[in-house]
N, C-alpha and C positions, 0 to 999 in steps of 0.2 A: 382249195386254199382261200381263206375270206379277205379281204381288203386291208383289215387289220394287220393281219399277218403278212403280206405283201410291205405294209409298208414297213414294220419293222426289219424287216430284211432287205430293204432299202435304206435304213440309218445307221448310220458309224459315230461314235464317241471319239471326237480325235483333237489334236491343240488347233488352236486358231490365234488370230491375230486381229482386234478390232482397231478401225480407224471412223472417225468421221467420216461422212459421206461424200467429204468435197475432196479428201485425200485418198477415196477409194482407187481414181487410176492411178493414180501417182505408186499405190505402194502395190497395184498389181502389177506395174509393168516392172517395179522393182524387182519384184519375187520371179518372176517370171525370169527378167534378165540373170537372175543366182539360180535357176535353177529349182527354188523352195517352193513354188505352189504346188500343192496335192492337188493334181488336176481329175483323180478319181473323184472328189467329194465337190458338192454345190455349196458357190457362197452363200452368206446366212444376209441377205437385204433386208432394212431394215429403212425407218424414214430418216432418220437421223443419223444410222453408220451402217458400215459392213461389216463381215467378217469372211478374213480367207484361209481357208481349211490351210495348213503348212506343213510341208517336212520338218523335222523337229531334229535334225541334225543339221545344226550351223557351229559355222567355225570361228573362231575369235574374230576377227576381222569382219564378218558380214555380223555377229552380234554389234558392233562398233560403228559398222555402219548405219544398222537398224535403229540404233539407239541414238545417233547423230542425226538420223533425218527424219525421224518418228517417237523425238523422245517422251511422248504419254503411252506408245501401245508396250501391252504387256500380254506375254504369250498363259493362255487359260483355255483349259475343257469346254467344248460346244457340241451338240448335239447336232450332225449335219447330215443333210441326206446326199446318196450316192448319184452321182451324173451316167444318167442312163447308158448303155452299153452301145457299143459299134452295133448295130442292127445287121452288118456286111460283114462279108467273110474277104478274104483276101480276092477267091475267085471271082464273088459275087462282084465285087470294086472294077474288075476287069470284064469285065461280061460286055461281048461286043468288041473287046479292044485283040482278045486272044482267040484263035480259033480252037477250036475241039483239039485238033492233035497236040496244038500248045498248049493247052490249058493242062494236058496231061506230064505233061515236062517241069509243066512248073515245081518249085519245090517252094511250098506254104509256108514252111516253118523258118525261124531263123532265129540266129542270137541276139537279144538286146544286153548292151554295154548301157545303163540308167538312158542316156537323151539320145542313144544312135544305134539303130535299126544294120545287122552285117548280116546279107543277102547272099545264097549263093543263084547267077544266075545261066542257067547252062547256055551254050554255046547256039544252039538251036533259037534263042529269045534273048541274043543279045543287043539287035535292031529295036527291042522294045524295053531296053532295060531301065528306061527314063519315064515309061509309062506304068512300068512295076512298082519303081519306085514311089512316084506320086499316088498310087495304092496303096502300098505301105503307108506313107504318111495318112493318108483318110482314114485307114481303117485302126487308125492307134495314136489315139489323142498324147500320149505322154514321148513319142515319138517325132526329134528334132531332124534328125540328120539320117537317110539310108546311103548306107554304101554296100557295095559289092566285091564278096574275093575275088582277087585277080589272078592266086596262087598258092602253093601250097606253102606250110610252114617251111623256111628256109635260111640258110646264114650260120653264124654261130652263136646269134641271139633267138631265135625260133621263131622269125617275126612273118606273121603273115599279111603281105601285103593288100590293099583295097585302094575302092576308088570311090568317091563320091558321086552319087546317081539323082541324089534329089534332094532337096532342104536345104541348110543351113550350111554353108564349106567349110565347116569346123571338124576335125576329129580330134579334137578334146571332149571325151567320156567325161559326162560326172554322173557315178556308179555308187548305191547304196546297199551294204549287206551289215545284218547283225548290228545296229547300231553306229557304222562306220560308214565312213565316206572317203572315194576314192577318185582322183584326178588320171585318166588314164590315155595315153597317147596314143588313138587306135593306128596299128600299122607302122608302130614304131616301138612296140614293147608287147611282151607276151602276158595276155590275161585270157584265164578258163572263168567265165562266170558258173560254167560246169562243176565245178570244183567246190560252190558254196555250202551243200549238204557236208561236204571233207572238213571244210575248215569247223563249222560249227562241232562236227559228230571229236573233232578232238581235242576242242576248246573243252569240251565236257569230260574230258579225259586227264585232263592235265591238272598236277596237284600244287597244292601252296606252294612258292617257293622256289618252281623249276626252272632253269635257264637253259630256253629253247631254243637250238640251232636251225634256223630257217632259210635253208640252204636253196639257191636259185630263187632270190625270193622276190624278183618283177617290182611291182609297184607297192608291194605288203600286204596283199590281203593275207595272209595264212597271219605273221606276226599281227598284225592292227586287231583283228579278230579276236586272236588269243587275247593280245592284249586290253582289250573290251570287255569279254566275256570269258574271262579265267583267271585263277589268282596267281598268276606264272608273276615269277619273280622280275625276270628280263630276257628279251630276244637280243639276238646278234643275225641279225639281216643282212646276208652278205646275195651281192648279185654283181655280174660280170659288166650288164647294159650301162654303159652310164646314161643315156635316155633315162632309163627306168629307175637308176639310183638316184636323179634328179626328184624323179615323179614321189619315187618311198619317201623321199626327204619331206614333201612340202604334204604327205599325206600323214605323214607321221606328227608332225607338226598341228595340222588341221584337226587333225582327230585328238589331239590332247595326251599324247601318249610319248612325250619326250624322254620323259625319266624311261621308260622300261622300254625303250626300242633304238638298236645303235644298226642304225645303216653301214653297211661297208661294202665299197665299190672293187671287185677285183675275184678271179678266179679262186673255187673253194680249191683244186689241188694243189694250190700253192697257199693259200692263205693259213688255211686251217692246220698243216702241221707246224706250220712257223707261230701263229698264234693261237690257236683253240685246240692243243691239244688234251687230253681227258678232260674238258671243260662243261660239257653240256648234259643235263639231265635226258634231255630229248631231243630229238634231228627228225625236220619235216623235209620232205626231197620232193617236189613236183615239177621233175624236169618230166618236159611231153617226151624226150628220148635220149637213149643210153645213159641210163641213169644207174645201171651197173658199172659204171666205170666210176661211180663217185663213192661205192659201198666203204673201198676201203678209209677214205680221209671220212665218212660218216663213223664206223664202228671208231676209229682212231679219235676222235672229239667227245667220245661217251666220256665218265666221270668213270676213274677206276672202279667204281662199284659199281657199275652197268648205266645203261640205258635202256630207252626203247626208241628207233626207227621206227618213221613211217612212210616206207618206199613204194613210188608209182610206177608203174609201167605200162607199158601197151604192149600186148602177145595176142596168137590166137588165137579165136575163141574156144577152138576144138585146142584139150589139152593145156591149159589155162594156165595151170598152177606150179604142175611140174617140173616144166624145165626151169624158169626162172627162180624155184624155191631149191633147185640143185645146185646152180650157178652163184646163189647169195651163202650157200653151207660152202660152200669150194672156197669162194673168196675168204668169208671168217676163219675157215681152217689153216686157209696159207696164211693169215695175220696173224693168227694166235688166238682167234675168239672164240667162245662159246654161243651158240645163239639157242634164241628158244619162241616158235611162230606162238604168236596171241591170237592174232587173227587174220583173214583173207579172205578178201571181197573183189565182187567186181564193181567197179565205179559208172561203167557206164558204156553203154556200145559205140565203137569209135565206126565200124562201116560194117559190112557185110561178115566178114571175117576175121576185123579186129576188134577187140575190147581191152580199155582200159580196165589194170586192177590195182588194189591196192596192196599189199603186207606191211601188215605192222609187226615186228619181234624185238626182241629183249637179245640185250648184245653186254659182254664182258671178258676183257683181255684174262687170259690164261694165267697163274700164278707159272 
């Protein structure tokens, strides 16, 4: 590969923000404080101004701010090159800190929620979870805050608890998918960033006009998503947390998506016979468990001329599909439904022996 071609695969097209030279820290340390600098890309110096590569989802209120304390910059295409890569791997960060039998224990991988690094640290390397941590942060420039589970998902919110190990003592997530942006209270509300290929793959599914029940629906991504990228008519976002229905409120808001997203704080078995009943073109369910017990108030909200579900579960992996595609005809048959599977997949391996799947099917009450 020649030099040329090196460095084009070094440069990204992406928005920026130019300021004079003398306001350059002033509006990095601004962006930085929101959370908006693309810290993948290098600024563009120049003698006279800068410019800083930016996320390009702001929300009314940081646009107001932007435009009160920087009122000449205007956001425009700059051709900027990529900020070289971590050169270190997790392990390599700790080399010297971990002995060999540790180093085997570790587990490298982990979730990011956008600014906050969630670690599992096993029990064996918990005297050093402060020194993992601060690897973490080295090895991952766009990485604010690492915390660590302390537990499995539990309650009757599904909330898995952590703890902060290194950075910033904030677990306020701000989390970017599909053109949206998400306020998220780690450890106090249930989000799968696992879940991002789900929302998009049915955002592409969904047709003019639909009004989609987005049942257990956390902070919105499943609704905000749709509502971004699909021409669905209107969600009815219903979720039990109020945590969480706090969180959907001020996300649904941020994201511009008032008119077609109505939050509601309160249990679907109760909610949805009282209010949504044959209401909804489509019902998305991503409860992490027993989500068969929500089948029937789901088929019960289709629109008398049907629906289609799209219900999650975790089974496993040996014999996958079966028994819970027996258990979802049982239930429709005692309700009165017809069903008919479209499709079924697996979402994703949850451990050894369990995996997440999905089914989606078409659902209609019986004449």
């Amino acid at each position: 590969m020649n030099s040329k071609t090196v460095m084009q695969h070094e440069k990204k097209t992406s928005i920026g923000i130019a300021v004079p030279a003398e306001k350059a820290q002033a509006l990095h340390s601004w962006l930085l404080k929101k959370s908006l600098l693309d810290s993948r890309l290098k600024p563009i110096r120049k003698k006279t101004r800068v410019v800083f590569p930016i996320i390009t989802v702001f929300g009314d209120s940081e646009k107001k701010e932007l435009k009160k304390l920087f009122p000449a910059v205007k956001k425009e295409k700059y051709f900027f090159e990529a900020q070289p890569s971590k050169s270190r791997s997790l392990k390599q960060a700790l080399e010297g800190l971990l002995t060999k039998s540790e180093k085997e224990k570790l587990v490298s991988g982990f979730d990011t929620l956008g600014n906050i690094a969630i670690i599992e640290i096993p029990r064996e390397l918990e005297k050093k979870e402060k020194k993992i941590g601060a690897a973490v942060l080295e090895t991952n420039a766009n990485i604010q805050t690492v915390c660590k589970k302390t537990g499995a998902h539990k309650g009757k919110y599904r909330i898995e608890p952590v703890k902060i190990i290194a950075g910033k003592k904030s677990l306020t997530a701000d989390y970017r998918e599909r053109g949206c942006r998400f306020r998220i209270q780690v450890g106090k509300t249930f989000f799968s960033p696992r879940l991002s290929h789900e929302r998009s793959r049915i955002a592409e599914k969904i047709k003019k006009g639909e009004i989609i029940g987005a049942f257990f629906a956390g902070v919105g991504p499943f609704p905000i998503v749709f509502a971004k990228n699909s021409s669905m008519k209107k969600s009815i976002a219903i979720e039990l947390n109020p945590i969480a229905v706090k969180d959907l409120k001020y996300n649904i808001k941020q994201n511009n998506v008032d008119e077609k997203i109505v939050a509601v704080l309160g249990d679907v078995k109760k909610i949805v016979p009282k209010r949504f009943k044959g209401f909804f073109d489509r019902v998305v369910m991503p409860l992490p468990k027993d989500g068969e017990d929500f089948l029937k108030e789901a088929m019960v909200s289709l629109k008398p001329s049907g629906g289609i579900i799209h219900f999650y579960a975790f089974v496993p992996s040996e014999n996958s599909f079966h028994a819970i595609i027996k258990r979802i005809r049982r239930i429709a048959q005692q309700n009165g439904f017809t069903i008919k599977i479209l499709e079924k997949k697996q979402v994703r391996s949850f451990s050894k022996d369990l995996i997440q799947i999905v089914i989606d099917f078409w659902a209609k009450k019986e004449k």
